[in-house]
N, C-alpha and C positions, 0 to 999 in steps of 0.2 A: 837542625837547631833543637838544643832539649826543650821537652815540654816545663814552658814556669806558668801555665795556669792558664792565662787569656792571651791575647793577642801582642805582639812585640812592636815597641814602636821603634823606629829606623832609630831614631839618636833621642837621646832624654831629653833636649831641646824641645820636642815636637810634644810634649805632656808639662810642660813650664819645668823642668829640672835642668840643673846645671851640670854638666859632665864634670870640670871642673872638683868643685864643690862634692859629687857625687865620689870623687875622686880619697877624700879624705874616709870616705866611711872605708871604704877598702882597704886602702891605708893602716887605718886603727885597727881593724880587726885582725891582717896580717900582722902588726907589730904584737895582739895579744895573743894570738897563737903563736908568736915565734918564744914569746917570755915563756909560756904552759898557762896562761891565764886560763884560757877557754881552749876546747881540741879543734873546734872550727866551726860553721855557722853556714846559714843558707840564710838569706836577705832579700824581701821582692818589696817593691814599690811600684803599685799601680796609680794613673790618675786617669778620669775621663774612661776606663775600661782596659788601656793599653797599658804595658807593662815598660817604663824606662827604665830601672834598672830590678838585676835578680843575679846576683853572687852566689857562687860555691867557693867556701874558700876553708884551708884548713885540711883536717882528718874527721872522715867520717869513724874511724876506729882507731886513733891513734896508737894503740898497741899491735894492732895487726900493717900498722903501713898503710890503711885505707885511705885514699883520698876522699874529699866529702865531693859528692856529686849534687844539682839538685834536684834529682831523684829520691834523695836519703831519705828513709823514714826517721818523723820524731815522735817518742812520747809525748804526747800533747798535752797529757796532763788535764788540766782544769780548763783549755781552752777544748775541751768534750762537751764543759756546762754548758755554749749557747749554740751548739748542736742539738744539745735535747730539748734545751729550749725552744728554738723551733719548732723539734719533731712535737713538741706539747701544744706550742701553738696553734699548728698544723690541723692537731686534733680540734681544737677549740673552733676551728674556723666553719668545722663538720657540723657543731654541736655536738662533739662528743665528750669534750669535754670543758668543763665550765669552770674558769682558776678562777671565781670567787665562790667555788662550793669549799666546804669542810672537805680537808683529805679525807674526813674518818668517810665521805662519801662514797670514796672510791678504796681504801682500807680499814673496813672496821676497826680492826685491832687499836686503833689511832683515836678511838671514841673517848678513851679516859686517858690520857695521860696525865699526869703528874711532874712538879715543877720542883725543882733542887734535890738535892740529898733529904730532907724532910720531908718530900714527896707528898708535900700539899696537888690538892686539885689544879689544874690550870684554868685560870678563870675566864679565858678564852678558847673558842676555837679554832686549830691552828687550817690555814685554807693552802690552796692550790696557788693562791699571790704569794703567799707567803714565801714556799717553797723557790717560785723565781726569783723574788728577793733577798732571799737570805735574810728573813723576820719569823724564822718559824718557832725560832726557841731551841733549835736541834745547833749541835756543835762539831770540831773534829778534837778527838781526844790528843791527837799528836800538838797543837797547836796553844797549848797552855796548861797550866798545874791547879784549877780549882777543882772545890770535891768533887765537882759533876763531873770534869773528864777524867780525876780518877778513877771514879766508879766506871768510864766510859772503858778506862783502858784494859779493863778485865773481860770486855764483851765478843775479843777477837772479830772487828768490825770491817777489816781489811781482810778480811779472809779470799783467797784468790776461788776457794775450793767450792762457798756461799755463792747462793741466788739471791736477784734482786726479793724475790721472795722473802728468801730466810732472812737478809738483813736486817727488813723491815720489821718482821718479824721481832728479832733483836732489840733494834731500835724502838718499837711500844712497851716494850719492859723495861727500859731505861727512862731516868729524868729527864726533864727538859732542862738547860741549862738556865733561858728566859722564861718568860709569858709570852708564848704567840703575840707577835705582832708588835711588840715594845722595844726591839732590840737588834741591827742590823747587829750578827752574828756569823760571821765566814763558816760552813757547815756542811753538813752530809746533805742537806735537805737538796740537790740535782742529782743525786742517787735515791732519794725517794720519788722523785718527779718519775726517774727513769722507773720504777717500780710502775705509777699512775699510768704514765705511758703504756706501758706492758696491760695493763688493765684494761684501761678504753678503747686500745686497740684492739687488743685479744691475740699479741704479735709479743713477741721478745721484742728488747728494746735494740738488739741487736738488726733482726728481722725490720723493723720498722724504719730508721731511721736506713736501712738499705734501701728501702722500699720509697721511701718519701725523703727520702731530705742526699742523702750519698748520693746513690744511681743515677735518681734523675738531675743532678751536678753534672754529673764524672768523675765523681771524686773516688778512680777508682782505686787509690792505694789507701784510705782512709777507713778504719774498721779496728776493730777491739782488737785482732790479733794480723800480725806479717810474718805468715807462714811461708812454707814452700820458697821456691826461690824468691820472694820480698825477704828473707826473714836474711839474705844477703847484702841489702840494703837499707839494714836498720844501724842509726847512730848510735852512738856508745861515748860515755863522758869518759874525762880524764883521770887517772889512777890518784888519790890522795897520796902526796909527797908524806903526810904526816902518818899515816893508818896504812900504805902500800896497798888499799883497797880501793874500789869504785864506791860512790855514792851508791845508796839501794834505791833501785831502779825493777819495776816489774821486767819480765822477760816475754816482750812480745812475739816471738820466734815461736809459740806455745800458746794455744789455744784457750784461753782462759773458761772458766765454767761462770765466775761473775759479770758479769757488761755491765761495770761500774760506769750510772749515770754521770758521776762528779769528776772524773779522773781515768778512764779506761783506754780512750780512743788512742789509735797513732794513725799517723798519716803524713803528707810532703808540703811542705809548701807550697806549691802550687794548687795542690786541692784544696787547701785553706784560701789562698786568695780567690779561688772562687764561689766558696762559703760567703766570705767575706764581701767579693764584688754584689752577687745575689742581692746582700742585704743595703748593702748602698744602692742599688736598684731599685729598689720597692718589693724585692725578694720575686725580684726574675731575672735570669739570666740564660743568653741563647735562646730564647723562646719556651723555657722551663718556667713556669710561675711554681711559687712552692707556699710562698705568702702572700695577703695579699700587702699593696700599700698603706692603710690605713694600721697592718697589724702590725708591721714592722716597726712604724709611728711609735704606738703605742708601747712595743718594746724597750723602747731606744728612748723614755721620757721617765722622768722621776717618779719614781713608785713609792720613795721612804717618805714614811709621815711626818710633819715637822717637827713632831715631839720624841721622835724616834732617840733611843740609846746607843751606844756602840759598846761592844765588848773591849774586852781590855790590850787583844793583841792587834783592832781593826787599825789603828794611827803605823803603829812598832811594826805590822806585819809590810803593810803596803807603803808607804812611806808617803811622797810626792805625789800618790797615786790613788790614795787611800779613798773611797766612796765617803767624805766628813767634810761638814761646810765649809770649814776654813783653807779647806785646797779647794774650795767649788765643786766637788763633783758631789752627783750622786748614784741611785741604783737604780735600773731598770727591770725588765723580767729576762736578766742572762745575762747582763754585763752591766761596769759600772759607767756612765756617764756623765758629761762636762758642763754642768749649768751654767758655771760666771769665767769670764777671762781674768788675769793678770792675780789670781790669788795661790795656785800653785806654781812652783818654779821650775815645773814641766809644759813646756812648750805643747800649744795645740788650739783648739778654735770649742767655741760652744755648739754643741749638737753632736760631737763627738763621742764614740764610743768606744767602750775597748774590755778587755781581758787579757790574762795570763796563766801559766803554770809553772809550778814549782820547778817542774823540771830546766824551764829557764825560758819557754817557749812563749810568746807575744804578739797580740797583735791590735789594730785600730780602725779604725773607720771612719775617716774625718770627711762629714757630706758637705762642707763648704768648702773644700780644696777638693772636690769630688776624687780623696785621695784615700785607698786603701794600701796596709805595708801590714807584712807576715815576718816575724822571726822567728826561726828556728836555730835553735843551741839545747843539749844537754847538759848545762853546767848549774845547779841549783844557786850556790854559794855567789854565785854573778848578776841572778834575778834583777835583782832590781839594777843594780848599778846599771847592766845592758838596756832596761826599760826606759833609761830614763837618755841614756847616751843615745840609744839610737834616735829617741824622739828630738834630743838638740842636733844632730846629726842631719835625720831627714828633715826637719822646716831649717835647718841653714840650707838643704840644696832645690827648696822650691823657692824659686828668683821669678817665677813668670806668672800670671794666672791662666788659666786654659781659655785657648783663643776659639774654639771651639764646641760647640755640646755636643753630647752623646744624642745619637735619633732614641 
């Protein structure tokens, strides 16, 4: 049987899912790969630790005739950020490092910044919470049209060729978009993290997060680059009908020189649902502790201040999904999270957690239906619609509660 992560339960029944029910996600996703919606998807839903269902369906290269297997590699995109996360937390559990010090602690260069295009002083100092929040004041240039990320877009910030070093570097000669701490802002600030990382460790962020948070998983297809024969089991999106081109997509087949904290990782889905089990655990898994339980807690609880702002693409960008009172959620240190029920019209339970990537890739963590689910697709353009589909999809095929606890 292929490896999907953790252990398989004999029939979905035996984790309160309905085969049935379960029946229809398959369903939908064959009828969008028959259309050319999406090239094809890898699907896992664990509950209780066991795995009820995990789909390959679709083309892993649909140009080359690949069938998708669920072995495939995906760009993962932004679901890197609470990878590093971790690996940051990890540090802090040492003492090594402290996320309510000033970054400029662990990079001086970070000591004066400067706030808008008129590059007033920042009247605050931007900290290591920040950074897992996304309140640092830092931004992505790709993601809207005000001065700040004009100026941004001149900084060549995505450079593949750049260290987390030089970035930053980079990035303390640029404005801040906010005031530290005033403004959830979607942002480069888990690629500065991954810098801090690098720092307190005395490891590349690459180096580290093998070290601590990958390895001792198993998560061994998951890392910045899938070289060598992985680099044969990486997914690939569909050709634009309009443009006869693929969306731009890094080429992980090649070795990168940046270990972009924010967006670099790839990995399978299976290695993700065991990221993911970890932290619904209390961040152990198999006998691997990696966090303890009270940090995971702490993670996984609202970190934005009440008075907090949002930028202008936080509503437009995420949708149903958005970290903003009015759908209930908020932001943790990695991901956003589910404070009230019945105010977004995204299905899920409060205590819930989650993230995603551009690239298309999702996933959740609902500790009251002791239920984690991993999706993998390269389709950008699909993001949210599949975000939000899958999650009315999986709570229609959980019918039962678990009759059982995990020891």
């Amino acid at each position: 049987m292929a490896n999907v992560g953790l252990p398989r339960a004999e029939r979905p029944e035996q984790v309160g899912l309905s085969s049935e029910r379960l029946g229809r996600i398959t369903a939908l996703i064959d009828k969008e790969i028959e259309t050319g919606i999406i090239p094809g998807a890898v699907l896992a839903i664990a509950r209780g630790g066991r795995v009820g269902y995990a789909e390959a369906r679709g083309y892993r290269d649909k140009e080359a005739g690949a069938a998708m297997g669920v072995d495939a590699i995906f760009r993962i995109a932004s679901m890197t950020k609470p990878i590093v996360s971790v690996a940051a937390m990890a540090l802090a559990e040492e003492g090594r490092l402290d996320i309510g010090a000033p970054v400029a602690d662990y990079i001086p260069a970070f000591n004066e910044l400067t706030v808008g295009v008129e590059r007033r002083a920042a009247a605050r100092t931007m900290t290591v919470q920040d950074l897992l929040r996304h309140t640092s004041g830092l931004t992505y240039a790709a993601f809207g049209d005000s001065p700040v990320q004009m100026v941004w877009r001149d900084a060549n910030l995505m450079d593949e060729n750049q260290t987390n070093e030089e970035l930053v570097g980079k990035l303390a000669r640029l404005p801040l978009m906010f005031e530290p701490g005033t403004t959830w802002e979607y942002s480069m600030s888990t690629d500065v993290l991954g810098r801090v990382v690098e720092i307190a460790s005395g490891q590349s962020l690459a180096g580290f997060i093998a070290d601590r948070v990958t390895g001792p998983l198993g998560m061994v297809d998951t890392g910045f680059a899938a070289t060598g024969d992985k680099a044969a089991r990486i997914a690939e999106p569909l050709v634009d009908r309009a443009t006869g081109k693929k969306p731009p997509m890094r080429n992980p087949a090649r070795e990168p020189r940046w270990h972009s904290g924010g967006g670099g990782l790839c990995g399978t889905a299976a290695d993700y649902l065991r990221f993911c089990q970890m932290l619904l655990n209390g961040g152990e898994l198999d006998g691997v502790r990696i966090l303890a339980p009270k940090t995971v807690r702490l993670m996984a609880s609202q970190h934005l201040p009440p008075d907090v702002g949002y930028g202008e693409t936080a509503r437009s960008r995420f949708g149903q999904l958005a970290p903003v009172p009015e759908m209930g959620y908020g932001f943790g240190l990695g991901f956003a999270v589910r404070l009230a029920q019945g105010m977004s019209p995204a299905p899920g339970s409060v205590g819930e957690f989650f993230w995603g990537g551009v690239t298309g890739t999702y996933f959740w963590i609902d500790p009251r239906e002791q239920m984690v689910v991993v999706l993998m697709l390269q389709a950008p353009d699909q993001r949210l619609r599949y975000r939000y589909l899958t999650r009315r999809l999986v709570y229609g095929a959980v019918t039962e509660p678990l009759h059982w606890r995990r020891r």
